[in-house]
PDB file of N, H, CA, C and O in Angstrom:
ATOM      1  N   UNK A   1     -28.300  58.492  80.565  1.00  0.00           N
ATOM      2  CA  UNK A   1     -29.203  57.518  79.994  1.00  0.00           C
ATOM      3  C   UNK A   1     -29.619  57.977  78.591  1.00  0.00           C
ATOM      4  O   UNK A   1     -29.867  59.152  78.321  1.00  0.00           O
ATOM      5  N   UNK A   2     -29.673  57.033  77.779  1.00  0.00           N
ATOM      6  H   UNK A   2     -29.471  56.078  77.997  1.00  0.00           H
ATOM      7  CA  UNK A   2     -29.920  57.130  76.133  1.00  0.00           C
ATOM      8  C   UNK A   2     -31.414  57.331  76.066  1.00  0.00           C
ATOM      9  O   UNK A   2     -32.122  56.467  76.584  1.00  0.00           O
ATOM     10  N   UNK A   3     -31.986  58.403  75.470  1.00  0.00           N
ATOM     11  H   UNK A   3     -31.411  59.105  75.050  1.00  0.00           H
ATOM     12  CA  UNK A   3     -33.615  58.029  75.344  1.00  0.00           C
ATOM     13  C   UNK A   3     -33.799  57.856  73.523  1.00  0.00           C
ATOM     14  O   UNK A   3     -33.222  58.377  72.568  1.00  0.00           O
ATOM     15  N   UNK A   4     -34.943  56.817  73.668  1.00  0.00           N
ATOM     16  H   UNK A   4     -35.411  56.393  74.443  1.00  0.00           H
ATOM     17  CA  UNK A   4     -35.221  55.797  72.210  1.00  0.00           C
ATOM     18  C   UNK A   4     -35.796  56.779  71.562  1.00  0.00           C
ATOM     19  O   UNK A   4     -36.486  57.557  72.220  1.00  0.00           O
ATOM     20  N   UNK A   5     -35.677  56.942  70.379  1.00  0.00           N
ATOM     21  H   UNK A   5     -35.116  56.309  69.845  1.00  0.00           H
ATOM     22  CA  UNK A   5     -36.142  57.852  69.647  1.00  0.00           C
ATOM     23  C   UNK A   5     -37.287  56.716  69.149  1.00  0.00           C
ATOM     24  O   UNK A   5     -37.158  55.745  68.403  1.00  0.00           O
ATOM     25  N   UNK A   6     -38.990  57.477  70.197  1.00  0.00           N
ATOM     26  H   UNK A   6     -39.095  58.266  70.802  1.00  0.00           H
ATOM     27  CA  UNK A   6     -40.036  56.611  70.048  1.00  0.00           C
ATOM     28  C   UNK A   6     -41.276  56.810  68.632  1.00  0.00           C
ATOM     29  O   UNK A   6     -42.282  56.139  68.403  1.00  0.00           O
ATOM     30  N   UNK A   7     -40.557  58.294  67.684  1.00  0.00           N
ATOM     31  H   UNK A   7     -39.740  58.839  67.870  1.00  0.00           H
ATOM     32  CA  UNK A   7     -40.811  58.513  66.933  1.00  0.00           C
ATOM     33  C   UNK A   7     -40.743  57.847  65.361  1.00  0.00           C
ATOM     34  O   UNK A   7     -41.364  58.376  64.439  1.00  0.00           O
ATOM     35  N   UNK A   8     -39.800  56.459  65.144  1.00  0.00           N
ATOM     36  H   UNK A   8     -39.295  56.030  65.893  1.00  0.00           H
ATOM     37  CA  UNK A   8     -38.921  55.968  64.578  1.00  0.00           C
ATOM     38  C   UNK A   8     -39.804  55.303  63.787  1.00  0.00           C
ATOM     39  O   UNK A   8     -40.404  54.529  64.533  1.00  0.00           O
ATOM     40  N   UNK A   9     -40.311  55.162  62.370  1.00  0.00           N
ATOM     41  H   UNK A   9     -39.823  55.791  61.764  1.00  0.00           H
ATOM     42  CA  UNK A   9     -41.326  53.860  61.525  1.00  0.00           C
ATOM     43  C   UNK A   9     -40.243  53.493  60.483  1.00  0.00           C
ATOM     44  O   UNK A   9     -39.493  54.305  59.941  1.00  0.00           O
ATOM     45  N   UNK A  10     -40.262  52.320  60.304  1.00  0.00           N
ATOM     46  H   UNK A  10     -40.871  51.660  60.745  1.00  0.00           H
ATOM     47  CA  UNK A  10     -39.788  51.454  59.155  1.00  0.00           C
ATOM     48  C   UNK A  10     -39.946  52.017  58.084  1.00  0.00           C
ATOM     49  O   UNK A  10     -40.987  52.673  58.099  1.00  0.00           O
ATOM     50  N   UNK A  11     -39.251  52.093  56.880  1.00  0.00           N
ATOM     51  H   UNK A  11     -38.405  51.559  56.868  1.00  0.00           H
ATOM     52  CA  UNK A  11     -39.487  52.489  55.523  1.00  0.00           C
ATOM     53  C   UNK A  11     -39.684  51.883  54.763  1.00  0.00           C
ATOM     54  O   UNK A  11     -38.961  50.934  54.459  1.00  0.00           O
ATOM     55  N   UNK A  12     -40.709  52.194  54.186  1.00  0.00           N
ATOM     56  H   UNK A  12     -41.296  52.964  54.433  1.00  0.00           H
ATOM     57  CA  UNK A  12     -40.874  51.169  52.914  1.00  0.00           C
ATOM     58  C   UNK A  12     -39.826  50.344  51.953  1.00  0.00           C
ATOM     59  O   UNK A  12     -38.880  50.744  51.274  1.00  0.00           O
ATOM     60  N   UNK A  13     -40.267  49.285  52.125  1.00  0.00           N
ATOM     61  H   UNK A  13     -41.035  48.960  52.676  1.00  0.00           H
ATOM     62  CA  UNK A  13     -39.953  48.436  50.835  1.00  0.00           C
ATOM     63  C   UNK A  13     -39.230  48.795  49.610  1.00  0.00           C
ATOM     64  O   UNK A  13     -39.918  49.468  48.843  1.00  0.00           O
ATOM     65  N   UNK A  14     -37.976  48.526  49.184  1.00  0.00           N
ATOM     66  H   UNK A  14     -37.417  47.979  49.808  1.00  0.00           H
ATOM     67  CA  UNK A  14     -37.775  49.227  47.909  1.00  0.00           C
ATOM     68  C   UNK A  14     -37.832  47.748  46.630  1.00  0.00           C
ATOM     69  O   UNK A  14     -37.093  46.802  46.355  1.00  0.00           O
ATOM     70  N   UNK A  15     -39.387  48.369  46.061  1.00  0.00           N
ATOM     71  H   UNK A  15     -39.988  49.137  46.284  1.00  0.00           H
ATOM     72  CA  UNK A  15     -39.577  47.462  45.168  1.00  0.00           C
ATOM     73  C   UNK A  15     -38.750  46.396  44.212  1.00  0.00           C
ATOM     74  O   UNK A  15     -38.006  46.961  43.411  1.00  0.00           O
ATOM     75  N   UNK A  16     -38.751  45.647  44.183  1.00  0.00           N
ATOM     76  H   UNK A  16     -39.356  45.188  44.834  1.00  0.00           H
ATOM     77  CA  UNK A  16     -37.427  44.452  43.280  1.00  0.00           C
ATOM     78  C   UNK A  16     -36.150  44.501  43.862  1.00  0.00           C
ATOM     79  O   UNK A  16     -35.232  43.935  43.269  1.00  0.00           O
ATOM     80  N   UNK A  17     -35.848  45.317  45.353  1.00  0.00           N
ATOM     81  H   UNK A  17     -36.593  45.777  45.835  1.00  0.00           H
ATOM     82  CA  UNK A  17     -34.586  44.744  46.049  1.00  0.00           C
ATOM     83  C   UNK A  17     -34.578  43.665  46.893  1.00  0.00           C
ATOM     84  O   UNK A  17     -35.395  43.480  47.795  1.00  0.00           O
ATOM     85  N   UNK A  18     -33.239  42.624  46.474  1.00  0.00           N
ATOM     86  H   UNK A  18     -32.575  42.774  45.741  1.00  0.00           H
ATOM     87  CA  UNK A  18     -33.331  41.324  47.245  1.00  0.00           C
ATOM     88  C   UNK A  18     -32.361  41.616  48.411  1.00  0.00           C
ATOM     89  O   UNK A  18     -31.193  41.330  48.146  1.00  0.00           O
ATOM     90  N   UNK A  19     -32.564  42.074  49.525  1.00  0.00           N
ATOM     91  H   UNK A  19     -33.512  42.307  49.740  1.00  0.00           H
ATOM     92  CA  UNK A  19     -31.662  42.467  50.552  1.00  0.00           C
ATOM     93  C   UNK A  19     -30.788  40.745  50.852  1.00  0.00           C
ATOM     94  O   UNK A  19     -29.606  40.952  51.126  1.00  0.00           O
ATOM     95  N   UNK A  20     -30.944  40.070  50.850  1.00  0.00           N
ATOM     96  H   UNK A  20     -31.904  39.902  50.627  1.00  0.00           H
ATOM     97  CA  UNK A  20     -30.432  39.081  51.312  1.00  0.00           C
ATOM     98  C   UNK A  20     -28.813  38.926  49.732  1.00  0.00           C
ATOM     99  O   UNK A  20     -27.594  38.792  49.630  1.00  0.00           O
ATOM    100  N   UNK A  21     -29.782  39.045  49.084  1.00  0.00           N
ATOM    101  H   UNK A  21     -30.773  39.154  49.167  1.00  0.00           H
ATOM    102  CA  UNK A  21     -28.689  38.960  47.847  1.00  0.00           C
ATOM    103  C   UNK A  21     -27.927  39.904  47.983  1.00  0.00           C
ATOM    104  O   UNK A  21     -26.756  39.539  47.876  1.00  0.00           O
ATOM    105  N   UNK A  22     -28.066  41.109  48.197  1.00  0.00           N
ATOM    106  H   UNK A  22     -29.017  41.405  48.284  1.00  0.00           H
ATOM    107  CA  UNK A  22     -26.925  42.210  48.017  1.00  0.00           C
ATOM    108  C   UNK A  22     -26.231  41.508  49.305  1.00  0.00           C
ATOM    109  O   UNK A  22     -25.334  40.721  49.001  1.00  0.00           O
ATOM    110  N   UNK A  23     -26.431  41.623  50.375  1.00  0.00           N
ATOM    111  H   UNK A  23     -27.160  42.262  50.622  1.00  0.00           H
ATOM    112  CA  UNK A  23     -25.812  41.072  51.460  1.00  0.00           C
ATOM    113  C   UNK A  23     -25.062  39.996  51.047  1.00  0.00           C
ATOM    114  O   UNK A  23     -23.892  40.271  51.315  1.00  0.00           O
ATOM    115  N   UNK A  24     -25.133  38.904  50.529  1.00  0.00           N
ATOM    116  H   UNK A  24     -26.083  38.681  50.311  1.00  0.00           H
ATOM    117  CA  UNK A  24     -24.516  37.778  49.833  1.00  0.00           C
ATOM    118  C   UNK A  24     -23.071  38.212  48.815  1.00  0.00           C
ATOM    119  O   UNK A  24     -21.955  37.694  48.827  1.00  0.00           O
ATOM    120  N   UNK A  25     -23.543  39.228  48.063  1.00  0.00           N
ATOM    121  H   UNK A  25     -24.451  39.648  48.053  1.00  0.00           H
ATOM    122  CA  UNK A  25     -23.132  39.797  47.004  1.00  0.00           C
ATOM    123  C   UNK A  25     -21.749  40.541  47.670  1.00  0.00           C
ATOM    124  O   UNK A  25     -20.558  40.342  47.429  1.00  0.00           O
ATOM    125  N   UNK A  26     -22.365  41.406  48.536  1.00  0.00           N
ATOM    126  H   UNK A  26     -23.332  41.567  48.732  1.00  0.00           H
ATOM    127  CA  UNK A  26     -20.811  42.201  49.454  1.00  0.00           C
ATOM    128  C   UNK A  26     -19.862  41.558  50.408  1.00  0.00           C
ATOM    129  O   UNK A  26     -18.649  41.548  50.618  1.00  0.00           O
ATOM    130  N   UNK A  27     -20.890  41.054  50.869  1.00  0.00           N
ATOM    131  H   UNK A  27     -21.876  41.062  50.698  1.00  0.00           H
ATOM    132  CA  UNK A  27     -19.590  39.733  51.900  1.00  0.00           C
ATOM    133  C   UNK A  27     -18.991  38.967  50.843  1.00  0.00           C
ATOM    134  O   UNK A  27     -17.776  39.096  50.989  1.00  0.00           O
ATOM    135  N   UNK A  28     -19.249  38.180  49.778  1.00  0.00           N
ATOM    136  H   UNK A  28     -20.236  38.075  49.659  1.00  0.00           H
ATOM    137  CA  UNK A  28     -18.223  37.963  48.598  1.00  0.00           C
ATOM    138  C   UNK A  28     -17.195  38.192  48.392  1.00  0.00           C
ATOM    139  O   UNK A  28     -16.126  37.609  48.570  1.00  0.00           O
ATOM    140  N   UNK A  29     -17.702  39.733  47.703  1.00  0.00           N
ATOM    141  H   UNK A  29     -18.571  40.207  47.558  1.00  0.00           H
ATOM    142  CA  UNK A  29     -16.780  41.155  47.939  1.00  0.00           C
ATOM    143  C   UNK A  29     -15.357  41.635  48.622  1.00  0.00           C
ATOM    144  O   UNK A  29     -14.372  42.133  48.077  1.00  0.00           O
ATOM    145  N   UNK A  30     -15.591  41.317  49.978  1.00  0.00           N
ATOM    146  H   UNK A  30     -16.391  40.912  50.421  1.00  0.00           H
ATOM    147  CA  UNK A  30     -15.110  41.740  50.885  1.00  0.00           C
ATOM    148  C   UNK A  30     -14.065  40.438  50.999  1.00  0.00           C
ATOM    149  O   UNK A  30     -12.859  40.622  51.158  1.00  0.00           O
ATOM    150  N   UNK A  31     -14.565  39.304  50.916  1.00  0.00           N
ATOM    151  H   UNK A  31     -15.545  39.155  50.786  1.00  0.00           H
ATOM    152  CA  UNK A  31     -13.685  38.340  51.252  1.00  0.00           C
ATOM    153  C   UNK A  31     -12.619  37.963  50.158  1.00  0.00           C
ATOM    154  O   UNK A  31     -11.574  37.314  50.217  1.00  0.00           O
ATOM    155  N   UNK A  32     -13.216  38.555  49.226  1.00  0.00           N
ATOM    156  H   UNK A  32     -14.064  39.081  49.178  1.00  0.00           H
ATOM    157  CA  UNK A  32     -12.053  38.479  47.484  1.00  0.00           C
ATOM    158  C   UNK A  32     -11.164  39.804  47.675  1.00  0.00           C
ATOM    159  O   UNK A  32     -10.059  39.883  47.139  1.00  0.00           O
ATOM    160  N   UNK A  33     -11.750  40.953  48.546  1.00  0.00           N
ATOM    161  H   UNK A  33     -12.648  40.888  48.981  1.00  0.00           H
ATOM    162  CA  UNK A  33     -10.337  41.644  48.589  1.00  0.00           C
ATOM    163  C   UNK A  33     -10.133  41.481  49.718  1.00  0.00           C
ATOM    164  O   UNK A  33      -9.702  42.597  50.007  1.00  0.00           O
ATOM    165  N   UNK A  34     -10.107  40.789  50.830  1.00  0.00           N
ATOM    166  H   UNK A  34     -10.458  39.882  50.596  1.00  0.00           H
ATOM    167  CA  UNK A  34      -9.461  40.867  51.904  1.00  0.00           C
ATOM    168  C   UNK A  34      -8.426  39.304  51.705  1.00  0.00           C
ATOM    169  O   UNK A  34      -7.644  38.703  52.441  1.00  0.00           O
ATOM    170  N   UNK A  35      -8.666  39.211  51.055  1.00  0.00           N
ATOM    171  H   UNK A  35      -9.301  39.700  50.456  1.00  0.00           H
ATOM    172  CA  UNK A  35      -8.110  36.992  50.713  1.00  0.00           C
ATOM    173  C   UNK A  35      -6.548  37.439  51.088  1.00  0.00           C
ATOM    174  O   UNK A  35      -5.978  38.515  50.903  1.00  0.00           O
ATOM    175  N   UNK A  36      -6.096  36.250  51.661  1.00  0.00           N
ATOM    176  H   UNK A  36      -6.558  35.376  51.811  1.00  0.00           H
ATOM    177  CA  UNK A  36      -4.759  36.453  51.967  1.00  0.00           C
ATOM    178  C   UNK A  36      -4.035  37.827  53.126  1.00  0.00           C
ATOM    179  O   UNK A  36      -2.852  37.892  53.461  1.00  0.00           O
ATOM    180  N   UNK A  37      -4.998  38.664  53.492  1.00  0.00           N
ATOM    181  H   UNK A  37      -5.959  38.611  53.220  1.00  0.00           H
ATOM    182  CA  UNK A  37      -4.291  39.894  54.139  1.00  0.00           C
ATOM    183  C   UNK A  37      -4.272  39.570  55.548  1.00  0.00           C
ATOM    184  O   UNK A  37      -5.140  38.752  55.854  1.00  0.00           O
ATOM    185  N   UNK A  38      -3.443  40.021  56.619  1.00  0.00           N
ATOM    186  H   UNK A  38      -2.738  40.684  56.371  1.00  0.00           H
ATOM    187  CA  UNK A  38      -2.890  39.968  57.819  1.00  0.00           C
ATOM    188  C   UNK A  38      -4.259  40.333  58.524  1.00  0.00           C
ATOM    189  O   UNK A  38      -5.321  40.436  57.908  1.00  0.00           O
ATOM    190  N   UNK A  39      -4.094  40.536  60.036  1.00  0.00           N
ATOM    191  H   UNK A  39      -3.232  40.452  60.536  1.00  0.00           H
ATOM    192  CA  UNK A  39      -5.390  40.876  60.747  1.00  0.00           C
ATOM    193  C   UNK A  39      -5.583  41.986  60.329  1.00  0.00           C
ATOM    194  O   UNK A  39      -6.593  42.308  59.704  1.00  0.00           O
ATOM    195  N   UNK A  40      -4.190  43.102  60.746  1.00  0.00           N
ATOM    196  H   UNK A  40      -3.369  42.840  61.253  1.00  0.00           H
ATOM    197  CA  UNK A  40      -3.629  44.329  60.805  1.00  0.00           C
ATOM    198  C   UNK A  40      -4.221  44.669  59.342  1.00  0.00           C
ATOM    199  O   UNK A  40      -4.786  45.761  59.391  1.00  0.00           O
ATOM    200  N   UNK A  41      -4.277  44.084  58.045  1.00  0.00           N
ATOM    201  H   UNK A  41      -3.819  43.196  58.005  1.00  0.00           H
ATOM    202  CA  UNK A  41      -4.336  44.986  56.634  1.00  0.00           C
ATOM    203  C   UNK A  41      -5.619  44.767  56.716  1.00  0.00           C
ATOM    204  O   UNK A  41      -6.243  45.529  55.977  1.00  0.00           O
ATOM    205  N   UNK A  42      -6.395  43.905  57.420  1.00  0.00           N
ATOM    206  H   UNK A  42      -5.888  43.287  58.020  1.00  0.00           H
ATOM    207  CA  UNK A  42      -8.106  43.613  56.945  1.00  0.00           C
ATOM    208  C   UNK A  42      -8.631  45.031  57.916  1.00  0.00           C
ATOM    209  O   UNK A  42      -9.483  45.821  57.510  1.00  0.00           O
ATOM    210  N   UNK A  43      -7.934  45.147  59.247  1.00  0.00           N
ATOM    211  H   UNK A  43      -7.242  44.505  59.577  1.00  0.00           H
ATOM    212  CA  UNK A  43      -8.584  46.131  59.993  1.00  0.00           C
ATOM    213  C   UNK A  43      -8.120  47.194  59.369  1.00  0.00           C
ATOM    214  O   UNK A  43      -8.872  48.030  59.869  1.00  0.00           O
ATOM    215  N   UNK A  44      -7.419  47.812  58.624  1.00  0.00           N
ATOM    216  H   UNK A  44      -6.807  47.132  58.218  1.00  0.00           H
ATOM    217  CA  UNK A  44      -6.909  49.471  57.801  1.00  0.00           C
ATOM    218  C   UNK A  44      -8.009  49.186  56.722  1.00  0.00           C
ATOM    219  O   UNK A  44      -8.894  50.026  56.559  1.00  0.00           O
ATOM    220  N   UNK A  45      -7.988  47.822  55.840  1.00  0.00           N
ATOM    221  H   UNK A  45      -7.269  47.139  55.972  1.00  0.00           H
ATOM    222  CA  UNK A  45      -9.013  47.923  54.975  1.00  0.00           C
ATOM    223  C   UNK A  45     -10.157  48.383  55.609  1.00  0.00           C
ATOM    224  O   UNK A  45     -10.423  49.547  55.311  1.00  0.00           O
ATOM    225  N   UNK A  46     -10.856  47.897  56.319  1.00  0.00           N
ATOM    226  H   UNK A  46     -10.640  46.951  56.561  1.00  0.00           H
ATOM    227  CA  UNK A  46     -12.276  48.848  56.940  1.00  0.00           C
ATOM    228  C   UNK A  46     -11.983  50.444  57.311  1.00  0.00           C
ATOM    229  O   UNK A  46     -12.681  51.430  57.075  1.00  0.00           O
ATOM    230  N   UNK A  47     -10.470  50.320  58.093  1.00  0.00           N
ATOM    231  H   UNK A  47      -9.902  49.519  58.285  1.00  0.00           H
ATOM    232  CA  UNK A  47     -10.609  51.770  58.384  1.00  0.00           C
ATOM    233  C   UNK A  47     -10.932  52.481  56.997  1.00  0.00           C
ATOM    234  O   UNK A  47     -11.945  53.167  56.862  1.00  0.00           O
ATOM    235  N   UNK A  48     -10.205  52.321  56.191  1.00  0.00           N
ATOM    236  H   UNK A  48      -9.382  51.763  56.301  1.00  0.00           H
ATOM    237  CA  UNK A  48     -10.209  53.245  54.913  1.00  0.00           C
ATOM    238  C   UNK A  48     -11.549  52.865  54.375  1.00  0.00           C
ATOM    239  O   UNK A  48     -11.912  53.757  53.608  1.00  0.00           O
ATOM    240  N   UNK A  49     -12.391  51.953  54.457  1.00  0.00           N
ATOM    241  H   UNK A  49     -12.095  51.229  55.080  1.00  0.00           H
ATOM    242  CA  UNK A  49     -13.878  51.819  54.262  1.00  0.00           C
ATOM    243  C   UNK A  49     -14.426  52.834  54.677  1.00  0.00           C
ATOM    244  O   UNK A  49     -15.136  53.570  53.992  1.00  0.00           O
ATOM    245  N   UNK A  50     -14.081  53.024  56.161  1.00  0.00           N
ATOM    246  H   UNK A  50     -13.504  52.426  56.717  1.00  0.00           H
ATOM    247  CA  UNK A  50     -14.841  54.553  56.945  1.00  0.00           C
ATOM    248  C   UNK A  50     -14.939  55.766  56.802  1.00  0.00           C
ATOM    249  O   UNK A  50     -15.814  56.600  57.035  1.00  0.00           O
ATOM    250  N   UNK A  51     -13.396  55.781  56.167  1.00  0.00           N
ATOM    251  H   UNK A  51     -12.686  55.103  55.978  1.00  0.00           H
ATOM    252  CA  UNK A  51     -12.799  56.951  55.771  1.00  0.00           C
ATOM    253  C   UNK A  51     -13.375  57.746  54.403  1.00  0.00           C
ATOM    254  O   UNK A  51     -13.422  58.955  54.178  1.00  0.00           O
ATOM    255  N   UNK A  52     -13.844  56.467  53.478  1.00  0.00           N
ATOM    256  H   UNK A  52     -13.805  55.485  53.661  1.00  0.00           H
ATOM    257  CA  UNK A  52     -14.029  57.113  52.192  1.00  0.00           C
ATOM    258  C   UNK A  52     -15.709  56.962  52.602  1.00  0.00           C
ATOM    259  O   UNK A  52     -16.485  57.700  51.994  1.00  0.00           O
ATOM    260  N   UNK A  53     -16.093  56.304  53.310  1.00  0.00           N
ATOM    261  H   UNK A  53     -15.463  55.704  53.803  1.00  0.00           H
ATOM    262  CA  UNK A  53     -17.655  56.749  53.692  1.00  0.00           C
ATOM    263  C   UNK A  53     -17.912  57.820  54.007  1.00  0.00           C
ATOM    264  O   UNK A  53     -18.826  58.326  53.357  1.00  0.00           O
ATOM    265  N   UNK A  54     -17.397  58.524  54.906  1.00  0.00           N
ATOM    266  H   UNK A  54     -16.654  58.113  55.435  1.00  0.00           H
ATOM    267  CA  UNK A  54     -16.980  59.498  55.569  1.00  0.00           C
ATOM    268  C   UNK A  54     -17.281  60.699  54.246  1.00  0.00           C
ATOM    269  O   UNK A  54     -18.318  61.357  54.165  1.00  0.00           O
ATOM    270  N   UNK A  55     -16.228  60.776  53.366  1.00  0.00           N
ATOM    271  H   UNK A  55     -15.386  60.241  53.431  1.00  0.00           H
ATOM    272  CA  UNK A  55     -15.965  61.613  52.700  1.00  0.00           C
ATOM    273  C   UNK A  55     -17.229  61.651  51.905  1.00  0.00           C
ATOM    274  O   UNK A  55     -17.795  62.739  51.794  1.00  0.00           O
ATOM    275  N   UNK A  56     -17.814  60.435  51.255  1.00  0.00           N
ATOM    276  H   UNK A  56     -17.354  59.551  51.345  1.00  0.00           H
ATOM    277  CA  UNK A  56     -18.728  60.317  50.285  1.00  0.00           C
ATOM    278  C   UNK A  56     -20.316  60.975  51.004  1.00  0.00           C
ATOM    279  O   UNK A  56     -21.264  61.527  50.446  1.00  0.00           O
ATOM    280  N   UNK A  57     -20.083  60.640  52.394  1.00  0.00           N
ATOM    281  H   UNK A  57     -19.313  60.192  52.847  1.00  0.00           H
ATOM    282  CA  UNK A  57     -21.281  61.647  53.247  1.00  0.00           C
ATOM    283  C   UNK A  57     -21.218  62.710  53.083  1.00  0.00           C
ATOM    284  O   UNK A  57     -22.239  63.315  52.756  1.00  0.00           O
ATOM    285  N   UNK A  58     -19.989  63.389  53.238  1.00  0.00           N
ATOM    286  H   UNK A  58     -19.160  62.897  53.503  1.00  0.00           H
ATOM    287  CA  UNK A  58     -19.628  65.027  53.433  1.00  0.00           C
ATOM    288  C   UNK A  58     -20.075  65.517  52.045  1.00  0.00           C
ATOM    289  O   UNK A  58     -20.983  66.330  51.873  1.00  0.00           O
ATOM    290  N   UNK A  59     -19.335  64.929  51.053  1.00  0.00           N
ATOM    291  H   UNK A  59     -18.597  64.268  51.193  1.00  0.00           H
ATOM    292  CA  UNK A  59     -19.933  65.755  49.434  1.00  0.00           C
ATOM    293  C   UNK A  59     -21.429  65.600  49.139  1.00  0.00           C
ATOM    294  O   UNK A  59     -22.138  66.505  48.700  1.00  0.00           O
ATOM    295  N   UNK A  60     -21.845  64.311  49.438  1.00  0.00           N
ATOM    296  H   UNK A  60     -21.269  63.575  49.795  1.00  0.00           H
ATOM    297  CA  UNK A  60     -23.481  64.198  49.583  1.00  0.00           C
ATOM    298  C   UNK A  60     -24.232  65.816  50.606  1.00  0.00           C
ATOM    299  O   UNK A  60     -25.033  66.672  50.230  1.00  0.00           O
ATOM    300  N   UNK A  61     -23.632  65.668  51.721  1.00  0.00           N
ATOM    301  H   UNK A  61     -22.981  64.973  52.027  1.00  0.00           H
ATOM    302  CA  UNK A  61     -24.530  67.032  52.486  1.00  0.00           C
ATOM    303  C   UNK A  61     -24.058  68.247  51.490  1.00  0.00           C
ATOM    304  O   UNK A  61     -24.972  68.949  51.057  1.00  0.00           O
ATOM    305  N   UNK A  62     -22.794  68.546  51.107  1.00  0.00           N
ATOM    306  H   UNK A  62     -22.051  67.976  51.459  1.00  0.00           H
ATOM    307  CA  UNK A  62     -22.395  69.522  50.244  1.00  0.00           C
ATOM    308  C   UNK A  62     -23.017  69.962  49.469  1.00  0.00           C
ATOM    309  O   UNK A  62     -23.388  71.132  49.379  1.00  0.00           O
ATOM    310  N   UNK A  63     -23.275  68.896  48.636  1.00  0.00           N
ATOM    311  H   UNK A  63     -22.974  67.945  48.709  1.00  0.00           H
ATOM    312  CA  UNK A  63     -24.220  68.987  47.540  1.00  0.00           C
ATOM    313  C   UNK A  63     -25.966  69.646  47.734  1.00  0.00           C
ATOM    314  O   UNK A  63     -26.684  70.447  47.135  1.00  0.00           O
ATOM    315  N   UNK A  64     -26.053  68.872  48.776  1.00  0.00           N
ATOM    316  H   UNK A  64     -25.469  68.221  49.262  1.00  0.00           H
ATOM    317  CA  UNK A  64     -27.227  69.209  49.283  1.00  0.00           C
ATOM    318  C   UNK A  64     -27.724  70.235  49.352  1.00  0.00           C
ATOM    319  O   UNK A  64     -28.761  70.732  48.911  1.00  0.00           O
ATOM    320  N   UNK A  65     -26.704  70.643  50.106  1.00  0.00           N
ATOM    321  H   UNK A  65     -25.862  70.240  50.464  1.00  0.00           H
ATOM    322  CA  UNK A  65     -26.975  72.386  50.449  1.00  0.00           C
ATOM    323  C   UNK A  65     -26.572  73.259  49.662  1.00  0.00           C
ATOM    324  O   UNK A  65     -26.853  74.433  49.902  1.00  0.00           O
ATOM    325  N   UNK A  66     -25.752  72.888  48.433  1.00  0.00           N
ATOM    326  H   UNK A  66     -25.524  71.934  48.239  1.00  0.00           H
ATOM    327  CA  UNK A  66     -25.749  73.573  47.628  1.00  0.00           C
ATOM    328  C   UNK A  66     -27.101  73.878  46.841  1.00  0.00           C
ATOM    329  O   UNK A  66     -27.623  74.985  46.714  1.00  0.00           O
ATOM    330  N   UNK A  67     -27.545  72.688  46.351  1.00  0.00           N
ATOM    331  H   UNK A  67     -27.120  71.789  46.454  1.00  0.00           H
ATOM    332  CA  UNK A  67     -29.067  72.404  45.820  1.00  0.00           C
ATOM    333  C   UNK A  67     -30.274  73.155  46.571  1.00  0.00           C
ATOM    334  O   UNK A  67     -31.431  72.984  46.187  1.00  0.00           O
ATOM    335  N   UNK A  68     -29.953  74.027  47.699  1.00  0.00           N
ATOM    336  H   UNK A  68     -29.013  74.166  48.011  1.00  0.00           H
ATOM    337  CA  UNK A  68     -31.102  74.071  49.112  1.00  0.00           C
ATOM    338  C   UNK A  68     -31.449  73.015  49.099  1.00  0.00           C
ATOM    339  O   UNK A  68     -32.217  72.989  48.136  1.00  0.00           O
ATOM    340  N   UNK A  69     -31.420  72.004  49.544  1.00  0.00           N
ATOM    341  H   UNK A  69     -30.797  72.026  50.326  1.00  0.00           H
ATOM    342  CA  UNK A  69     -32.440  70.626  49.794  1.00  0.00           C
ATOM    343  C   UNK A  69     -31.879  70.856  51.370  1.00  0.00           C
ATOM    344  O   UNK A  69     -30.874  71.470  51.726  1.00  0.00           O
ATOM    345  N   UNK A  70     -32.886  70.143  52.191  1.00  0.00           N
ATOM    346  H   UNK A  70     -33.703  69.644  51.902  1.00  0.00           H
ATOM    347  CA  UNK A  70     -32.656  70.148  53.977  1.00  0.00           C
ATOM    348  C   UNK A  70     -31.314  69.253  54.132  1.00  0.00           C
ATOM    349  O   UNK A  70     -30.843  69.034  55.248  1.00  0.00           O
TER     350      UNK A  70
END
């Protein structure tokens, strides 16, 4: 059984961001480079979405700890 992490508060607001617009803005995005591709090339496109997320996390903690930051 999963227990809820009951410790969890919302974060503030980030002043002058329109979340609905960026959201608008990337699904756009996504549909101008996915236009025309097979099921098969839209699902590798995400994989490789993951992949370079992935990576862009790892140098972010890297960094981190290079910096001492937690």
């Amino acid at each position: 059984m999963t227990k809820l992490n009951t410790t969890f508060t919302w974060p503030e607001p980030i002043p002058g961001f329109d979340l609905m617009k960026w959201k608008d803005e990337t699904q756009a995005e996504i549909l101008r480079e996915t236009e025309g591709m097979t099921s098969a090339e839209v699902i590798e496109y995400f994989r490789q979405a993951v992949v370079r997320g992935n990576q862009r996390r790892a140098e972010l903690a890297k960094r981190q700890t290079a910096a001492g930051e937690p």
